[in-house]
N, C-alpha and C positions, 0 to 999 in steps of 0.2 A: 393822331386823332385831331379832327378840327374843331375850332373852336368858335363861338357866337362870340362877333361883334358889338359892345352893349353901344347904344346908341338911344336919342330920343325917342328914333322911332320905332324904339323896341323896348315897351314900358315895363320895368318894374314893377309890384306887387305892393300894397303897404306890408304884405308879410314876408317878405324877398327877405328881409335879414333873418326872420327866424328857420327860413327853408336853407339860408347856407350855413347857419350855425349845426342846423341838423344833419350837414354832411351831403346836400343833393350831391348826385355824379351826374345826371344827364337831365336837358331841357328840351324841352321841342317849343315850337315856335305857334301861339294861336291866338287868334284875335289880335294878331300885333304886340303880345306878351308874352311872356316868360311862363311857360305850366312846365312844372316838374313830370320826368316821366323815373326816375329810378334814384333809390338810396341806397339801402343795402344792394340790394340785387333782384330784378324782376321777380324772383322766385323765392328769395326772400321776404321782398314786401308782401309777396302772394299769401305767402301761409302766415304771415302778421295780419293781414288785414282780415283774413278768414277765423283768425283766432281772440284778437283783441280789438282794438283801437286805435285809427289813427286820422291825425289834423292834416286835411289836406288846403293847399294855396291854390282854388280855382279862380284867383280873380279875372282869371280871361277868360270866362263867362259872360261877358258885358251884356249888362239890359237896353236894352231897345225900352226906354216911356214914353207913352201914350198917354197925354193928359190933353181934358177935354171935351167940351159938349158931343163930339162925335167920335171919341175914344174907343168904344163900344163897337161903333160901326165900323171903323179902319180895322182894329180887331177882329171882324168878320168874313171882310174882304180878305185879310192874306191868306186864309186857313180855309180849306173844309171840312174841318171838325165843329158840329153845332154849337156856339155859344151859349144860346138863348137861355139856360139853365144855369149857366156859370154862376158862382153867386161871389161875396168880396170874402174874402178869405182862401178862397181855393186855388188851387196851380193843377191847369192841364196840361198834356203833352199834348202841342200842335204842330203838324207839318204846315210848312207855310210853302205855300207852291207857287211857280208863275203861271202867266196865260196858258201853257202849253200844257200845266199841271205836271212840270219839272219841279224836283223840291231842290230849294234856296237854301233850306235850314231846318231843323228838327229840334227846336228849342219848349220850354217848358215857358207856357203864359202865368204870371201870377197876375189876379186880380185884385187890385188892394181897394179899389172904388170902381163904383160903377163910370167915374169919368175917369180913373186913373188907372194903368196898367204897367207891367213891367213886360218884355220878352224878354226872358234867360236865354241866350244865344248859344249855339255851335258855333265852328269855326268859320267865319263867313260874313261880309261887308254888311248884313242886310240892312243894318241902318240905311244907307243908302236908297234902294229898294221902299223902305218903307216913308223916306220922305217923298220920294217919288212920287209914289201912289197920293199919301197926301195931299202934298202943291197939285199936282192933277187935276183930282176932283172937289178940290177947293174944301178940303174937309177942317172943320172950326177945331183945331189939335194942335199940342205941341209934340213934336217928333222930336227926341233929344236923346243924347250920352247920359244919364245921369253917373253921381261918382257913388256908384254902391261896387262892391270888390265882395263875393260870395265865401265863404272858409265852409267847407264839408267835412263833419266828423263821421265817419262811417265806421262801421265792423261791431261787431256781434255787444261791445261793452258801450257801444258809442251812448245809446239812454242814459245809463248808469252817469257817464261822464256828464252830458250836458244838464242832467238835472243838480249837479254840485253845482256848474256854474250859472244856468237860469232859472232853478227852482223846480220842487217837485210838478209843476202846472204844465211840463214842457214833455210831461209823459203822454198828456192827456192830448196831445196833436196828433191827430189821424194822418193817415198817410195819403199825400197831395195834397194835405189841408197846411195852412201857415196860423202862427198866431202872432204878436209882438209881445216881445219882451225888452224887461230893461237891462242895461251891461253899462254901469258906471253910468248912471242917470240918462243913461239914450236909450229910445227904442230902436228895439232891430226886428227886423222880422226875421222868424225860424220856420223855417217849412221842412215837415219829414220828407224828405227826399234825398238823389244823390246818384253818382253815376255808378253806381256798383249793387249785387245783390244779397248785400252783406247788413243791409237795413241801417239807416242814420239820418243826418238832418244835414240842411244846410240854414248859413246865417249869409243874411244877407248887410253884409256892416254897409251906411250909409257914410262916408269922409272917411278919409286914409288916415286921422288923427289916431284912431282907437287899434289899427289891423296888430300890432304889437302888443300895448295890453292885450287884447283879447287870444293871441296868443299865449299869449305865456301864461295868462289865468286857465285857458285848456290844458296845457300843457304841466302845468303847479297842481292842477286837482286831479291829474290823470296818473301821476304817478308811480300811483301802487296797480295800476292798470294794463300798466306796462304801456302807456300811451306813443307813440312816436310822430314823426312828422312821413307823412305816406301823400299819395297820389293815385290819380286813377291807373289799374294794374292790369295790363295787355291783357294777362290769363285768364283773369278773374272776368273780363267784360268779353271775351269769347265765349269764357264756359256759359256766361248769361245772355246772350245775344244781343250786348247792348252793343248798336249800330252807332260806328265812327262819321261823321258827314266830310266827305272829302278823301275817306278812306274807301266805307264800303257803299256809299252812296255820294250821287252828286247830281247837278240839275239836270242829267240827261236822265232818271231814273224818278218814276213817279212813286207814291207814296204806295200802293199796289204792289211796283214790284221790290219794294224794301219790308214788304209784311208788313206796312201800318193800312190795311185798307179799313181795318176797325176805328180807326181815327177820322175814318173820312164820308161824312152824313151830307151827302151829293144830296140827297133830295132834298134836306132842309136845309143847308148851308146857305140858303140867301145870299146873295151879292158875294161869295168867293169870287176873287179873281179868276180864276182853274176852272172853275166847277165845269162848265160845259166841257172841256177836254178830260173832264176825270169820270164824268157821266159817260161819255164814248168809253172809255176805258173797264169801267165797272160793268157797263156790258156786254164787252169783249173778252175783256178778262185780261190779266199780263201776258207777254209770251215767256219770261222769264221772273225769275223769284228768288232774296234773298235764302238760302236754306245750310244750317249747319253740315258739313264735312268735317269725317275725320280721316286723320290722314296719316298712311301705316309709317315705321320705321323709326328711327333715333329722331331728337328732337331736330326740327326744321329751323332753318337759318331766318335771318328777321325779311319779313315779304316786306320789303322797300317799294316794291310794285308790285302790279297785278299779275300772277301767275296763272296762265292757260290752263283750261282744265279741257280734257279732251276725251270722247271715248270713240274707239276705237280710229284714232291719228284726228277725229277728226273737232275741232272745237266747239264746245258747247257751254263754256262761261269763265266764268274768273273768280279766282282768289284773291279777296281783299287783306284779310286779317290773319296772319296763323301764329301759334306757340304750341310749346310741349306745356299737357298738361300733370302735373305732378299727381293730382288725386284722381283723374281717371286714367294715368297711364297710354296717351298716343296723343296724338298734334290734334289740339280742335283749330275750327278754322270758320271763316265766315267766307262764302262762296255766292257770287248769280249765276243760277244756274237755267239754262232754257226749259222750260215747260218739258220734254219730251225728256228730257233726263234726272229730273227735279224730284223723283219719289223716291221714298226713303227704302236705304239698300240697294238702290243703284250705285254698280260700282262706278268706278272715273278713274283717268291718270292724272295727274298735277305734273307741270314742270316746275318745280321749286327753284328754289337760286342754288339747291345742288344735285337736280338730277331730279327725272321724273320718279313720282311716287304713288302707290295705287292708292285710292283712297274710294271713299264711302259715304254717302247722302245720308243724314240722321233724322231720326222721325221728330227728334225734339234737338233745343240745346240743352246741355247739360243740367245746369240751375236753372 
């Protein structure tokens, strides 16, 4: 088995020592850091996290801030999802697209002020991208890294937990809403959110000083919770169709045919970058579309790449994501599929990494 070179330019976490005391076995590499992908076992974590509680280390999440007379505005431009309504407290999910209305990223905006922003990032430079756009159009902003590192408690107890450590008040946060709270005389902001459909929050720690306490204070009141140290869980975000950027989408693939076309308010979107190319599109329509497949036989090998989906010899899309899933019994899988073969109960063949497999277009994902 090969193993990751630690190096500068493959950052650390401030909670990197409590994920190896927790026993990680597997990393993957994103945003230029270190995210946990397995402790016990894929299918361990799966039915822990469905069942209980667990701390996860996503600080390679990195925010993109927007501060600034024109914060607002540059925030408008990357996205065609309508701002104008945002208000300061809230976090939306926006694709942020190019000229061509190829999506960049799929990250989650939080708004903390009308001049100030965060973008909770995918995997993916867009900083870059977005000072671009600024220097450009000469927009009055600061474009920066700031040093916020995010910690996600997710699964069914996660409430229960974060109200021992930030107070009963932290029940009372609507989901996509943030509030700030204090953890050892700092404010942090906590927003209900998270990458899984297991319901929890995420903390947004601002300085690497606190990522350990605040650790171990999760991990000291979680206890009798049966709390652990977890990560976002292949299974768990297939059966939910939570889309990977780089996996099952990437800038040759518009937000359309990734199923966010609900995110994308082309007619009032104002100054988006995209909008004219996603205007064409919206009324054209996709020719292809993400859509859940399941897929028959013993549990499938890990899809390292895109697997051909074919019907009858002849190709009509790809397989990004697949596992076996333990609680509905067959391989779910995240699939684009062409317009002509994308309705639910079309059959299809997949070539897997062992062998072709029949499989099956789903009316929904599972969760």
């Amino acid at each position: 088995m090969a193993l990751i070179s630690p190096s500068r330019r493959l950052r650390r976490t401030p909670f990197s020592d409590g994920v190896e005391a927790a026993g990680v076995k597997a990393y993957t590499v994103y945003n230029h850091m270190l995210l946990p992908t397995v402790f016990r076992s894929v299918e361990e974590d799966y039915r822990h996290l469905k069942e209980a509680v667990q701390v996860w280390d996503v600080a390679c999440e990195r925010q993109v801030e927007l501060r600034g007379p024109d914060a607002g505005r540059l925030m408008q431009m990357l996205t065609p999802r309508d701002l104008r309504r945002m208000l300061p407290g809230q976090c939306f999910y926006v694709p942020i697209v190019d000229e061509t209305g190829g999506m960049l990223n799929d990250p989650v905006a939080v708004k903390l002020a009308e001049d100030r922003w965060w973008i909770s990032i995918a995997d993916s430079d867009l900083l870059f991208w977005v000072k671009g756009i600024a220097q450009g159009w000469r927009l009055d902003v600061l474009v920066d890294e700031p040093d916020v590192s995010p910690l996600a408690v997710q699964g069914p107890m996660a409430e229960e937990l974060m109200a021992r450590v930030f107070g009963e008040a932290v029940r009372e946060v609507r989901f996509f809403r943030f509030g700030w709270f204090e953890f050892q005389g700092r404010p942090l902001v906590v927003a209900r959110s998270g990458y899984s459909k297991q319901g929890g929050f995420e903390i947004y720690l601002e300085g690497g000083d606190l990522g350990m306490p605040l650790w171990n204070a999760l991990m000291e009141a979680g206890r009798d919770l049966d709390v652990r140290a977890g990560c976002p869980n292949l299974i768990e975000r297939i059966e939910g169709g939570l889309l990977s950027y780089g996996n099952d989408m990437t800038d040759d693939n518009t937000p359309h045919e990734c199923g966010l076309g609900k995110f994308c308010d082309t007619q009032t979107a104002i100054g988006c970058i995209g909008r004219d190319a996603l205007l064409r599109v919206a009324k054209e329509g996709p020719a292809q579309q993400i859509r859940p497949i399941a897929i028959d036989g013993p549990p499938v090998p890990v899809c390292d790449r895109w697997w051909p989906v074919l019907a009858r010899g002849r190709r009509v899309g790809r397989i990004s994501s697949a596992a076996w899933s333990p609680d509905f019994g067959t391989n779910v899988a995240i699939g684009m599929i062409r317009m002509t073969h994308w309705d639910a109960g079309t059959e299809l063949e997949v070539e897997t990494g062992d062998g072709m497999r029949r499989a099956v277009v789903q009316e929904r994902f599972w969760i």
